[in-house]
MIDRENVO-831565 format. One record per residue: residue number from 1; residue in one letter; x, z, y of N, C-alpha, C in turn. Coordinates in Angstrom, 2 decimals, m for minus. Layout:
<node><seq>NUM</seq><type>a</type><n_u>X</n_u><n_w>Z</n_w><n_v>Y</n_v><ca_u>X</ca_u><ca_w>Z</ca_w><ca_v>Y</ca_v><c_u>X</c_u><c_w>Z</c_w><c_v>Y</c_v></node>
...
***
This chain:
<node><seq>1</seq><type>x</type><n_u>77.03</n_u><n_w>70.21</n_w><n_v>102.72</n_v><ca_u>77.67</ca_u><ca_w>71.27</ca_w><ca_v>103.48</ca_v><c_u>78.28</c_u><c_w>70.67</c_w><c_v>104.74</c_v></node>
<node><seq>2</seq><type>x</type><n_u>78.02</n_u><n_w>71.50</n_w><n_v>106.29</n_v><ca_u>78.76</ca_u><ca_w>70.91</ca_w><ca_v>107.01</ca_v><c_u>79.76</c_u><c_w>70.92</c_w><c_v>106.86</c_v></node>
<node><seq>3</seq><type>x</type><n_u>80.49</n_u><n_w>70.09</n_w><n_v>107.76</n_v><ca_u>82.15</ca_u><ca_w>70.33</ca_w><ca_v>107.73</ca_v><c_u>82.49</c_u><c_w>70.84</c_w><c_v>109.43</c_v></node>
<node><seq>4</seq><type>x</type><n_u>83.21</n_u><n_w>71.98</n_w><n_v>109.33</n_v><ca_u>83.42</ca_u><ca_w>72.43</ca_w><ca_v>110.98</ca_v><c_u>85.04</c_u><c_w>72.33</c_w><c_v>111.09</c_v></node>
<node><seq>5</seq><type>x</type><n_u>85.34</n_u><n_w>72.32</n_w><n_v>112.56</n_v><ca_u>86.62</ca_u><ca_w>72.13</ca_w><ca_v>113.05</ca_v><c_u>87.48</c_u><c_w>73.99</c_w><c_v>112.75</c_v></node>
<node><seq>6</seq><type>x</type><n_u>88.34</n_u><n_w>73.79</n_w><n_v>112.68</n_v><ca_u>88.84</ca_u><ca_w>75.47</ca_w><ca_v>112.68</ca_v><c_u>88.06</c_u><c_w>76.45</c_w><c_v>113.58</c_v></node>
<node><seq>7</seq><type>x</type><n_u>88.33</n_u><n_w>76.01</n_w><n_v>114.82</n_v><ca_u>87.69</ca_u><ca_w>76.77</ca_w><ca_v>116.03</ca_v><c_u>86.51</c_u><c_w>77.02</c_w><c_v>116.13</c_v></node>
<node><seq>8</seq><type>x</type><n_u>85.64</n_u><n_w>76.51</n_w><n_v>115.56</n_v><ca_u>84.11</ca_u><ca_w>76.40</ca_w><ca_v>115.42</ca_v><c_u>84.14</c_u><c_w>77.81</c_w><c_v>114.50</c_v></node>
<node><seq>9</seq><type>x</type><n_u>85.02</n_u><n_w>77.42</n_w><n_v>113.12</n_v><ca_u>84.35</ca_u><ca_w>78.39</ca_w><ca_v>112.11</ca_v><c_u>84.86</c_u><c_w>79.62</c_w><c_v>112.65</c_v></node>
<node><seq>10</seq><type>x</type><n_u>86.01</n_u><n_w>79.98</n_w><n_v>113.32</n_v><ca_u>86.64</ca_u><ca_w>80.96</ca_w><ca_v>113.57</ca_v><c_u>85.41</c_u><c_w>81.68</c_w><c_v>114.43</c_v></node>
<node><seq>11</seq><type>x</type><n_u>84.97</n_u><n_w>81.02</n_w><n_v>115.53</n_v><ca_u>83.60</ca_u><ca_w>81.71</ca_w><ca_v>117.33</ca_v><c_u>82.75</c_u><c_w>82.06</c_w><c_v>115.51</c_v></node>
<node><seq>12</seq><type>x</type><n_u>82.11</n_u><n_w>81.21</n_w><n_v>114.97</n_v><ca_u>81.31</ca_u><ca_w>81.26</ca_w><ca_v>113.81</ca_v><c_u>81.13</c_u><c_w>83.17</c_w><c_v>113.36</c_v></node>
<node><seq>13</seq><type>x</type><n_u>82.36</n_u><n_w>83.17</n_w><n_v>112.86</n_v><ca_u>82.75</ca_u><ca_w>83.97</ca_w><ca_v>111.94</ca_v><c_u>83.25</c_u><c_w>85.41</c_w><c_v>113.23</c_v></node>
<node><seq>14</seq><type>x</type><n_u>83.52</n_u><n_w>85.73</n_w><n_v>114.76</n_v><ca_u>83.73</ca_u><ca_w>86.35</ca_w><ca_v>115.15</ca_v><c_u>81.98</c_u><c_w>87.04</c_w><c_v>115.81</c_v></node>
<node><seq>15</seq><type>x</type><n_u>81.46</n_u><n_w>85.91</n_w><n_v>116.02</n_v><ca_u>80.12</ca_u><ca_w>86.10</ca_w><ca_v>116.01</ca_v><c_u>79.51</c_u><c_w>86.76</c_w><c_v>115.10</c_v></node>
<node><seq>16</seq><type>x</type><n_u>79.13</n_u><n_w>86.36</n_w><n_v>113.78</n_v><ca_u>78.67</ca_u><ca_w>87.24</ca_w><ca_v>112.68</ca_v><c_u>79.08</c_u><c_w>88.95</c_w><c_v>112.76</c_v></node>
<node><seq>17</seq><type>x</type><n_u>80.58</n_u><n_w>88.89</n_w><n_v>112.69</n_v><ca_u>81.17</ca_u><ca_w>89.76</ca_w><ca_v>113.14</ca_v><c_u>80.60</c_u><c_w>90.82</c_w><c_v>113.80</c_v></node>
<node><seq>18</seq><type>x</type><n_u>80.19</n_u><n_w>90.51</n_w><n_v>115.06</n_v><ca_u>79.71</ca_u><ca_w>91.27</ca_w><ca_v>116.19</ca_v><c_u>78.36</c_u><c_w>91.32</c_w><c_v>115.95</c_v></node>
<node><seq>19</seq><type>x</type><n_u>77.64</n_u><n_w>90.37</n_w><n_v>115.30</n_v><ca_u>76.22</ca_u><ca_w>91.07</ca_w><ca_v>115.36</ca_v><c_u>76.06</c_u><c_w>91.82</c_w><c_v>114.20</c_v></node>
<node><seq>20</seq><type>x</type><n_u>77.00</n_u><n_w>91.88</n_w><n_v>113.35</n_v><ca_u>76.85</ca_u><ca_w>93.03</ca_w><ca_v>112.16</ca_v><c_u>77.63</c_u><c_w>94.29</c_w><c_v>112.56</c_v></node>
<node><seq>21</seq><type>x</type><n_u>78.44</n_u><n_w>94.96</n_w><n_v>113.15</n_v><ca_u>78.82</ca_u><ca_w>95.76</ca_w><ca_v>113.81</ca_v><c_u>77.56</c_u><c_w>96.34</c_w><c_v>114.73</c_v></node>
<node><seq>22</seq><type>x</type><n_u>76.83</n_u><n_w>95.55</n_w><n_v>115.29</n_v><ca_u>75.55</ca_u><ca_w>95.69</ca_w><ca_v>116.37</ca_v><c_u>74.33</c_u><c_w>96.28</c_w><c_v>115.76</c_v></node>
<node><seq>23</seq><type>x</type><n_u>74.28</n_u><n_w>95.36</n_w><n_v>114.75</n_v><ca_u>73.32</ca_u><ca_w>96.16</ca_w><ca_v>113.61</ca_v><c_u>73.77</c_u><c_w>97.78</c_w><c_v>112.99</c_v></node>
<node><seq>24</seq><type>x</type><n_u>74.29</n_u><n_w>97.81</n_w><n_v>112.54</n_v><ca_u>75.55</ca_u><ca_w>98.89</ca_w><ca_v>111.81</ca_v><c_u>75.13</c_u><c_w>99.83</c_w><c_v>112.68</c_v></node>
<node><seq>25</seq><type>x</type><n_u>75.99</n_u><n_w>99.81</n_w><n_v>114.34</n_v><ca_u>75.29</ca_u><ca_w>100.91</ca_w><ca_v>115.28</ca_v><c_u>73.71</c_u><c_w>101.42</c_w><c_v>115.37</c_v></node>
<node><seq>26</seq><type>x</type><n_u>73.28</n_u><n_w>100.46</n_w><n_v>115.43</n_v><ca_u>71.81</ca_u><ca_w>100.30</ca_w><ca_v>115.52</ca_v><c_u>71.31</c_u><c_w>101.07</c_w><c_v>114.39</c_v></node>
<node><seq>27</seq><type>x</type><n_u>71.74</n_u><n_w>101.23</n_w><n_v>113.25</n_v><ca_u>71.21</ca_u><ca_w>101.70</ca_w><ca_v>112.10</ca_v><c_u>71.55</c_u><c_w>102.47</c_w><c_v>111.35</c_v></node>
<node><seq>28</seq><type>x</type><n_u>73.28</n_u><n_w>103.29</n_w><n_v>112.36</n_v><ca_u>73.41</ca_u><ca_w>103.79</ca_w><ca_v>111.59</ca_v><c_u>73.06</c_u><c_w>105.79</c_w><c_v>111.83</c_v></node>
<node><seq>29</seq><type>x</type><n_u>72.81</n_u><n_w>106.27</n_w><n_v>109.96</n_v><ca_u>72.41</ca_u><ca_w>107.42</ca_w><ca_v>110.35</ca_v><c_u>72.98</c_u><c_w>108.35</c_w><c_v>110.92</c_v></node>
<node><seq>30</seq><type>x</type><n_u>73.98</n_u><n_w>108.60</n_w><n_v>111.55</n_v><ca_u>74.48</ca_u><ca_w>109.49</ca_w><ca_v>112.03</ca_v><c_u>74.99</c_u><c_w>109.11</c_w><c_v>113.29</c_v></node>
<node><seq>31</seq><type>x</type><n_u>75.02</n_u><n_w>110.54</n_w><n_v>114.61</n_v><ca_u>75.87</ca_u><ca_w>110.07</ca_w><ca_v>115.70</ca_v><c_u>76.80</c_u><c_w>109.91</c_w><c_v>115.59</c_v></node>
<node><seq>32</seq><type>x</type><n_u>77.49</n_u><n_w>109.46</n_w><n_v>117.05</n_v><ca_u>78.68</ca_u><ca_w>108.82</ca_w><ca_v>116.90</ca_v><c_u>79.98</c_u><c_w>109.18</c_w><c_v>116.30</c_v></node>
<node><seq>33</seq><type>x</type><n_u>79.38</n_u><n_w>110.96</n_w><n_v>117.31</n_v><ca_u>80.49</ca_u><ca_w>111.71</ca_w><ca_v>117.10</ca_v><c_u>80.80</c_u><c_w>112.51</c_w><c_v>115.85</c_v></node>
<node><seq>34</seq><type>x</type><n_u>79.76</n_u><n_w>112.16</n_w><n_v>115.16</n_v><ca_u>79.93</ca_u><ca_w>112.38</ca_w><ca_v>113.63</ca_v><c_u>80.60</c_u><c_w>111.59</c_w><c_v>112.73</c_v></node>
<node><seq>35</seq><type>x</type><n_u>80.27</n_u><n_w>110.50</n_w><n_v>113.35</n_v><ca_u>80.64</ca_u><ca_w>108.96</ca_w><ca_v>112.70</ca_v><c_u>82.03</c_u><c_w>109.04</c_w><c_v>112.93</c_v></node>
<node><seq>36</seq><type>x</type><n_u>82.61</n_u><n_w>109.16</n_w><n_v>114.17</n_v><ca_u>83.95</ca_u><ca_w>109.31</ca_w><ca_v>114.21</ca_v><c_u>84.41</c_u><c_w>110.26</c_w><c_v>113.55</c_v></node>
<node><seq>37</seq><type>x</type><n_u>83.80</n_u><n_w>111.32</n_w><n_v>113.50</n_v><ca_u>84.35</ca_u><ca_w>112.51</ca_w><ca_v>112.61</ca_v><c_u>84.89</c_u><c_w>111.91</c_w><c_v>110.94</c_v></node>
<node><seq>38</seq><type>x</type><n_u>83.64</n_u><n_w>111.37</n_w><n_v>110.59</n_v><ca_u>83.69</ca_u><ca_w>111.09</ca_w><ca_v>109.28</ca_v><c_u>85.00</c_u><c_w>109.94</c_w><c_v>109.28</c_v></node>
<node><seq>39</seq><type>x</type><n_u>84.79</n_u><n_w>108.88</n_w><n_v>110.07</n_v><ca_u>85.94</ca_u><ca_w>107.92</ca_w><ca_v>110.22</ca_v><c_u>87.51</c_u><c_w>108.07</c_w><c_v>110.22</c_v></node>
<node><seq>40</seq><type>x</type><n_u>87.86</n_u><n_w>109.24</n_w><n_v>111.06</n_v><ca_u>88.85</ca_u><ca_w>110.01</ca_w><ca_v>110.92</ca_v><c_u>89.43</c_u><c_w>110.73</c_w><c_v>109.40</c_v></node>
<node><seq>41</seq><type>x</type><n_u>88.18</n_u><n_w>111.58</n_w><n_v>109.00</n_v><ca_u>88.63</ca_u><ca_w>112.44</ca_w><ca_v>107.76</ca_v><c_u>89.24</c_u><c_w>111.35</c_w><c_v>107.07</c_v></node>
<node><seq>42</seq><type>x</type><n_u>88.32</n_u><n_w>109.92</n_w><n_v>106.94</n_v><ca_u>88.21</ca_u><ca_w>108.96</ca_w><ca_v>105.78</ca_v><c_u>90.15</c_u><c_w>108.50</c_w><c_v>105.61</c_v></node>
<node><seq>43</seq><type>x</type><n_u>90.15</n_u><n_w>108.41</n_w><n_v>107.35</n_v><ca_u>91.69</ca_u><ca_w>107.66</ca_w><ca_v>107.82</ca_v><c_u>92.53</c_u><c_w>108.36</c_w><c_v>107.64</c_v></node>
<node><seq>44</seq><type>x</type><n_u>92.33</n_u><n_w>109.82</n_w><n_v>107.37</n_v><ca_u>93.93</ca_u><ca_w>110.95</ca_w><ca_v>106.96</ca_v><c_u>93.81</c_u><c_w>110.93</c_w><c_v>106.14</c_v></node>
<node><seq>45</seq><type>x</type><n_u>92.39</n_u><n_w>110.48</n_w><n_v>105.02</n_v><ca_u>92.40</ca_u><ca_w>110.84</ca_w><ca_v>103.36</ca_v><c_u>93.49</c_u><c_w>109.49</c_w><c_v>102.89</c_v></node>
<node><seq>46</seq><type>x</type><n_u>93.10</n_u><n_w>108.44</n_w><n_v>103.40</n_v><ca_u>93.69</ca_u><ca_w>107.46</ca_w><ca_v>103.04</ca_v><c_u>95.56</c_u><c_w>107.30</c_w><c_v>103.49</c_v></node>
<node><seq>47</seq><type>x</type><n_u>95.32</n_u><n_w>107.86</n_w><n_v>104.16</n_v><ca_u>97.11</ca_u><ca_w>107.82</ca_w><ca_v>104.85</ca_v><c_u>97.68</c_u><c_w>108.75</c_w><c_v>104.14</c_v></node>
<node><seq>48</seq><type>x</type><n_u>97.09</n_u><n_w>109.83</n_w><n_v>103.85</n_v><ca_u>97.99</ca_u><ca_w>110.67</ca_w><ca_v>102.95</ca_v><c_u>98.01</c_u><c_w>110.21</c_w><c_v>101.77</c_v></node>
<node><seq>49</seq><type>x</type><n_u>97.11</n_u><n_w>109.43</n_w><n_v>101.04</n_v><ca_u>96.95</ca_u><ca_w>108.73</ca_w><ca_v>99.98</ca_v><c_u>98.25</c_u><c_w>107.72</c_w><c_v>99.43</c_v></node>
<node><seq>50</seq><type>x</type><n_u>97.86</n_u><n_w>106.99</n_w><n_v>100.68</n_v><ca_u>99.18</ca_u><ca_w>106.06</ca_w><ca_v>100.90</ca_v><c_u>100.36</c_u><c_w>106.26</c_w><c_v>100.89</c_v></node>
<node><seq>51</seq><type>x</type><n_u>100.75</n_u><n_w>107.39</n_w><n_v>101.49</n_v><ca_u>101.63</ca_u><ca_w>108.39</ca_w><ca_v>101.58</ca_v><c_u>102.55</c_u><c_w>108.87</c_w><c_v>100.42</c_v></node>
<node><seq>52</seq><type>x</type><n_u>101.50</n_u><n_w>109.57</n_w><n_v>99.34</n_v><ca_u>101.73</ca_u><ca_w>109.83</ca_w><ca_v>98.42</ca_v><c_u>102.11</c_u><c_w>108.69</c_w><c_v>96.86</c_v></node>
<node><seq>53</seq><type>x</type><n_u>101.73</n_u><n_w>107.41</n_w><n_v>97.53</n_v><ca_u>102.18</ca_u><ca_w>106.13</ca_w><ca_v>96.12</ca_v><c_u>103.29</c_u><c_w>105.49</c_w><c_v>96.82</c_v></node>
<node><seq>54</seq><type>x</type><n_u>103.33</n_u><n_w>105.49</n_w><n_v>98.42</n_v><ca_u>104.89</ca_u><ca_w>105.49</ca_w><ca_v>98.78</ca_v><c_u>106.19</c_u><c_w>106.33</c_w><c_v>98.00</c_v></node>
<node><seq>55</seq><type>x</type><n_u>105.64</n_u><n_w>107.22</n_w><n_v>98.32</n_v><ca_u>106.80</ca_u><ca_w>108.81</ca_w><ca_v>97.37</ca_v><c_u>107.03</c_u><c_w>107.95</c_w><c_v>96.21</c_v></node>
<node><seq>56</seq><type>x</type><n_u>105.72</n_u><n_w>108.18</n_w><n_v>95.82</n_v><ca_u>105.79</ca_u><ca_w>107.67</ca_w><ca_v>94.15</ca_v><c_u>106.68</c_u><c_w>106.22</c_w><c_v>93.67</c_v></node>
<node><seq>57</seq><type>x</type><n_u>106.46</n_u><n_w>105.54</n_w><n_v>94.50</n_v><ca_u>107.44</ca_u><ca_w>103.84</ca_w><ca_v>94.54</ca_v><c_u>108.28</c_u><c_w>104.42</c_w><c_v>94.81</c_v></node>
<node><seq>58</seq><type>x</type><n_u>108.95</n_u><n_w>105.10</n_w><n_v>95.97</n_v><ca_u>109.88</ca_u><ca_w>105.20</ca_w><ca_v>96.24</ca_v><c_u>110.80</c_u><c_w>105.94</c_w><c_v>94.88</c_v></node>
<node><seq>59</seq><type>x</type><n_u>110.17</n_u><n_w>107.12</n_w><n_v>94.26</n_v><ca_u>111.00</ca_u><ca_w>107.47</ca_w><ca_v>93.31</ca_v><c_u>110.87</c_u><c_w>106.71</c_w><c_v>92.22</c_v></node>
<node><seq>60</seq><type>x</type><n_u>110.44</n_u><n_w>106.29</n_w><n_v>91.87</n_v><ca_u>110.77</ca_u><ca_w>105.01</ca_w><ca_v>90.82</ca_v><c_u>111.27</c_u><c_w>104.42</c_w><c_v>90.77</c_v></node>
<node><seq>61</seq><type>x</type><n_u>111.39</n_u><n_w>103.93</n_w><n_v>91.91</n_v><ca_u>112.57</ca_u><ca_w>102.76</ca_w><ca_v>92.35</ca_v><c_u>113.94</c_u><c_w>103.60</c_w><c_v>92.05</c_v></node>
<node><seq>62</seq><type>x</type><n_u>114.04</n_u><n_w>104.62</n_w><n_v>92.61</n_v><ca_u>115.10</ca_u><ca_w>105.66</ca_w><ca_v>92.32</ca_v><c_u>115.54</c_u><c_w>105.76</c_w><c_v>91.08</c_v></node>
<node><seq>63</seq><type>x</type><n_u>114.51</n_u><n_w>105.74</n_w><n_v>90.44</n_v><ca_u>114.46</ca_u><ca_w>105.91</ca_w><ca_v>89.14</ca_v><c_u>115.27</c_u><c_w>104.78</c_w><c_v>88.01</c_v></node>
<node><seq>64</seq><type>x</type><n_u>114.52</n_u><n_w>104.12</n_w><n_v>88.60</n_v><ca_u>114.83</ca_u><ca_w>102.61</ca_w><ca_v>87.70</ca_v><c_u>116.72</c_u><c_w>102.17</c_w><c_v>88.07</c_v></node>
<node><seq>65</seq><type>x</type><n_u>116.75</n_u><n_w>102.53</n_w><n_v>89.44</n_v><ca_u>118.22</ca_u><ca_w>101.87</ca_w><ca_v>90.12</ca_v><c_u>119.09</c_u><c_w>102.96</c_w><c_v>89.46</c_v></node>
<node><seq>66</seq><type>x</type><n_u>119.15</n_u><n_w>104.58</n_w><n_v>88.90</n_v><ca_u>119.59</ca_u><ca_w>105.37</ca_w><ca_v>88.30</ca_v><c_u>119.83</c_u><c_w>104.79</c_w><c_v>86.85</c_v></node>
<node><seq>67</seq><type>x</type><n_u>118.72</n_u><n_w>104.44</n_w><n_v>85.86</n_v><ca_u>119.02</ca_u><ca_w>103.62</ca_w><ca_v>84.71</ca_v><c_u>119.84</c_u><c_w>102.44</c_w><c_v>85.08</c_v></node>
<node><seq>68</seq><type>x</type><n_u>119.64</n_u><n_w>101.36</n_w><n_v>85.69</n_v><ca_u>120.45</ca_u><ca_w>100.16</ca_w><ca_v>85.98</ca_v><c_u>121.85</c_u><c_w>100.69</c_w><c_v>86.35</c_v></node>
<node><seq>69</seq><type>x</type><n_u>122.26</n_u><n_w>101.49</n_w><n_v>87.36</n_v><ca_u>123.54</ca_u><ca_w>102.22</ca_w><ca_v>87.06</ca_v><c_u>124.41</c_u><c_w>102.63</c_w><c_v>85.73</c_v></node>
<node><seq>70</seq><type>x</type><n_u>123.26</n_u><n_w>102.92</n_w><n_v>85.09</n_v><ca_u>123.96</ca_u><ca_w>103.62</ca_w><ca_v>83.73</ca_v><c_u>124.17</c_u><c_w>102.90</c_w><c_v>82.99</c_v></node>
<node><seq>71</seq><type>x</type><n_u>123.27</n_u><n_w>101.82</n_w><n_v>82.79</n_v><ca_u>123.53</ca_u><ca_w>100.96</ca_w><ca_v>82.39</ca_v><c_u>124.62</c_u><c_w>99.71</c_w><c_v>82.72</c_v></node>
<node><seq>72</seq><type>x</type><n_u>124.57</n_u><n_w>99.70</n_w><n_v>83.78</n_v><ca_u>125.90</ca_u><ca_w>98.82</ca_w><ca_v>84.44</ca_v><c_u>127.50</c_u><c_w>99.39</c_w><c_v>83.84</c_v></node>
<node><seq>73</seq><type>x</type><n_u>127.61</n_u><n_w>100.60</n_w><n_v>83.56</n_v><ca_u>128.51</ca_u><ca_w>101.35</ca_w><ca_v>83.71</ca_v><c_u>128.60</c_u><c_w>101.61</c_w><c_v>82.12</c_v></node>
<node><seq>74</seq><type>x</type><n_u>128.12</n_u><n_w>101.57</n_w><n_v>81.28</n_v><ca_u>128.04</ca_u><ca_w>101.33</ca_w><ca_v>80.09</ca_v><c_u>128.82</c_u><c_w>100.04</c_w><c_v>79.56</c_v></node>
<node><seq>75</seq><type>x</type><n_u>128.08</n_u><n_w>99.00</n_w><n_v>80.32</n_v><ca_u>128.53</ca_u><ca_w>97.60</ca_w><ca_v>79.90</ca_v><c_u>130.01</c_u><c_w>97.19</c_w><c_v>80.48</c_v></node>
<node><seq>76</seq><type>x</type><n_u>130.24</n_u><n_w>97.92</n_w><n_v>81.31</n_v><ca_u>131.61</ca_u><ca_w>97.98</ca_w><ca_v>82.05</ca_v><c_u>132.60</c_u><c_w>98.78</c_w><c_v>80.98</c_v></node>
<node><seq>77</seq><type>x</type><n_u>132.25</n_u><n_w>100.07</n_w><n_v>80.55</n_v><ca_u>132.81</ca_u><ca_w>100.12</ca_w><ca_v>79.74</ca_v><c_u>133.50</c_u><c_w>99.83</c_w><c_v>78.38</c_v></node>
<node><seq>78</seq><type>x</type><n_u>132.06</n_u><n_w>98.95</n_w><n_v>78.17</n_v><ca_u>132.16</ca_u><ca_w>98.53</ca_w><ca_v>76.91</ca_v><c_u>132.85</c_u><c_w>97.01</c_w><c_v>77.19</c_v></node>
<node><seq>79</seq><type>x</type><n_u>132.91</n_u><n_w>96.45</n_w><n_v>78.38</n_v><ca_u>134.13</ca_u><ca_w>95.09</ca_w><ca_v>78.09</ca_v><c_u>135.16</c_u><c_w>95.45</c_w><c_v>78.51</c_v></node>
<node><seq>80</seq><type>x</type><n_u>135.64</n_u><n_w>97.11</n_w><n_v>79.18</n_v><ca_u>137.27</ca_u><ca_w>97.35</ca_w><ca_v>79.33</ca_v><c_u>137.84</c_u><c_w>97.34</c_w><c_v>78.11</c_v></node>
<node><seq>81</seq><type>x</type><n_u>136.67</n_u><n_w>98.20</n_w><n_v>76.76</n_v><ca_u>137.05</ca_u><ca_w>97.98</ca_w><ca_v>75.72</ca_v><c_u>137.38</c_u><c_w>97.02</c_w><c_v>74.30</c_v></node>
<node><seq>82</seq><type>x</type><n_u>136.78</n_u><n_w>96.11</n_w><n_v>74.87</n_v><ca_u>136.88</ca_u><ca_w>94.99</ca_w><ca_v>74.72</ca_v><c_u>138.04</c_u><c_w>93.51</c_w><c_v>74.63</c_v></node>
<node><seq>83</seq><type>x</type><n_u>138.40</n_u><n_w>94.07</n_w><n_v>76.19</n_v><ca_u>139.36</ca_u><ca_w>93.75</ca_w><ca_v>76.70</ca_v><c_u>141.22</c_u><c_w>94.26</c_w><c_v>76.50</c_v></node>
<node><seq>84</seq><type>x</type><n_u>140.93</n_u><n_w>95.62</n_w><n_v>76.30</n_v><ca_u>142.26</ca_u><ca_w>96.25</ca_w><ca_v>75.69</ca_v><c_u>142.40</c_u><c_w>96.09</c_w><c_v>74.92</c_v></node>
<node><seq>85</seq><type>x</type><n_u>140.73</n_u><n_w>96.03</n_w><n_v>73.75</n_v><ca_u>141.29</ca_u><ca_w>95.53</ca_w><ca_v>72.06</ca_v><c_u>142.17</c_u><c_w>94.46</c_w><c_v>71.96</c_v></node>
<node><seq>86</seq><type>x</type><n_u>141.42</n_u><n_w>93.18</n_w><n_v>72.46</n_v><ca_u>141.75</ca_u><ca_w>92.08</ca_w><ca_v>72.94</ca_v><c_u>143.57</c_u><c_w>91.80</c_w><c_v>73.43</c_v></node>
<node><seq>87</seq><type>x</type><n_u>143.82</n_u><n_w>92.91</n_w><n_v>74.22</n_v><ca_u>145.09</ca_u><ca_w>92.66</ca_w><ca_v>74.67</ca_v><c_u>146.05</c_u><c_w>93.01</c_w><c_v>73.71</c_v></node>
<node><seq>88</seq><type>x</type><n_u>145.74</n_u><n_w>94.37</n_w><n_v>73.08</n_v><ca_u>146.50</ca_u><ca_w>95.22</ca_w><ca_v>72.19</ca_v><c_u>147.15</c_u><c_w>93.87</c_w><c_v>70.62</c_v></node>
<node><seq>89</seq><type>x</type><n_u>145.44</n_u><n_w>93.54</n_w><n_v>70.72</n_v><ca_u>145.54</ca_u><ca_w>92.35</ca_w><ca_v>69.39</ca_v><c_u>146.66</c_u><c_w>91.37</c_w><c_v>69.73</c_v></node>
<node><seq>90</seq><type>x</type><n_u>146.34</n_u><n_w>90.66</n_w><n_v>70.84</n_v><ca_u>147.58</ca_u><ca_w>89.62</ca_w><ca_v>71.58</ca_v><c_u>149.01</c_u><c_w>89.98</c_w><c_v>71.46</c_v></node>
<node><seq>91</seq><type>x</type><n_u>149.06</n_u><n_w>91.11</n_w><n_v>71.98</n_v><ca_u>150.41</ca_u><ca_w>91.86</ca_w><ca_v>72.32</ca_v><c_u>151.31</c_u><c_w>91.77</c_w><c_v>70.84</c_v></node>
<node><seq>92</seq><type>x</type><n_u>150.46</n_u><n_w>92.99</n_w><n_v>69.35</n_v><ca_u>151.00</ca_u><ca_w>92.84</ca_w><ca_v>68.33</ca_v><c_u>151.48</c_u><c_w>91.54</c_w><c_v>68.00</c_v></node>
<node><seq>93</seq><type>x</type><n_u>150.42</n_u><n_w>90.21</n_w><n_v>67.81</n_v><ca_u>150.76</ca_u><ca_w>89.06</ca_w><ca_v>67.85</ca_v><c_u>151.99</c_u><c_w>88.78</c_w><c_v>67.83</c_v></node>
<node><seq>94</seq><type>x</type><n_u>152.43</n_u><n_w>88.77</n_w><n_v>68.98</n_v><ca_u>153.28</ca_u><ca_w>88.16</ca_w><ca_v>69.78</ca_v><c_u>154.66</c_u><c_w>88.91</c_w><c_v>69.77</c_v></node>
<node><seq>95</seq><type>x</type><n_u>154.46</n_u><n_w>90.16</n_w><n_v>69.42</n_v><ca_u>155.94</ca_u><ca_w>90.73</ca_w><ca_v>68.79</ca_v><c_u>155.84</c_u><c_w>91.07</c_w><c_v>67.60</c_v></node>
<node><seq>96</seq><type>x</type><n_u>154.78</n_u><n_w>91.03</n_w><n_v>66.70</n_v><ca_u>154.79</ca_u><ca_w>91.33</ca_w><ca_v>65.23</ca_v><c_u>155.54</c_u><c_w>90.22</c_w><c_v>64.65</c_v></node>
***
């Protein structure tokens, strides 16, 4: 296998590039302005797509940070109680 410098493979690989794009035109079945047509629909199907698993992360995330709250707030509770037992126990102690 050769071995090429970065810059080599990069012209390499921008080349390929361009003559498969060249071909593509060359072959492909439909005009342009169809082609763009179709290119477009493809690009709002996908953006709204995208769109819609954004929402979706986004409320999950919502979701999840709503449990972790409750949960935070649980465990908070449960070492105030903890803590007063704790004191109450000391306190008797100490004047019983």
């Amino acid at each position: 296998m050769l071995k090429r410098n970065p810059v080599e493979a990069f012209i390499l690989i921008l080349a390929g590039m361009a003559v498969g794009a060249t071909v593509g035109v060359l072959f492909a079945p439909d005009s342009g302005a169809k082609t763009r047509k179709r290119l477009r629909k493809y690009a709002r199907r996908t953006a709204e797509d995208l769109w819609e698993q954004g929402q979706e992360a986004i409320e999950t995330a919502a979701d999840r940070g709503k449990e972790y709250v409750e949960t935070g707030k649980e465990k908070a509770k449960e070492a105030v109680h903890t803590v007063a037992e704790t004191l109450k126990e000391n306190f008797v102690r100490r004047t019983g």
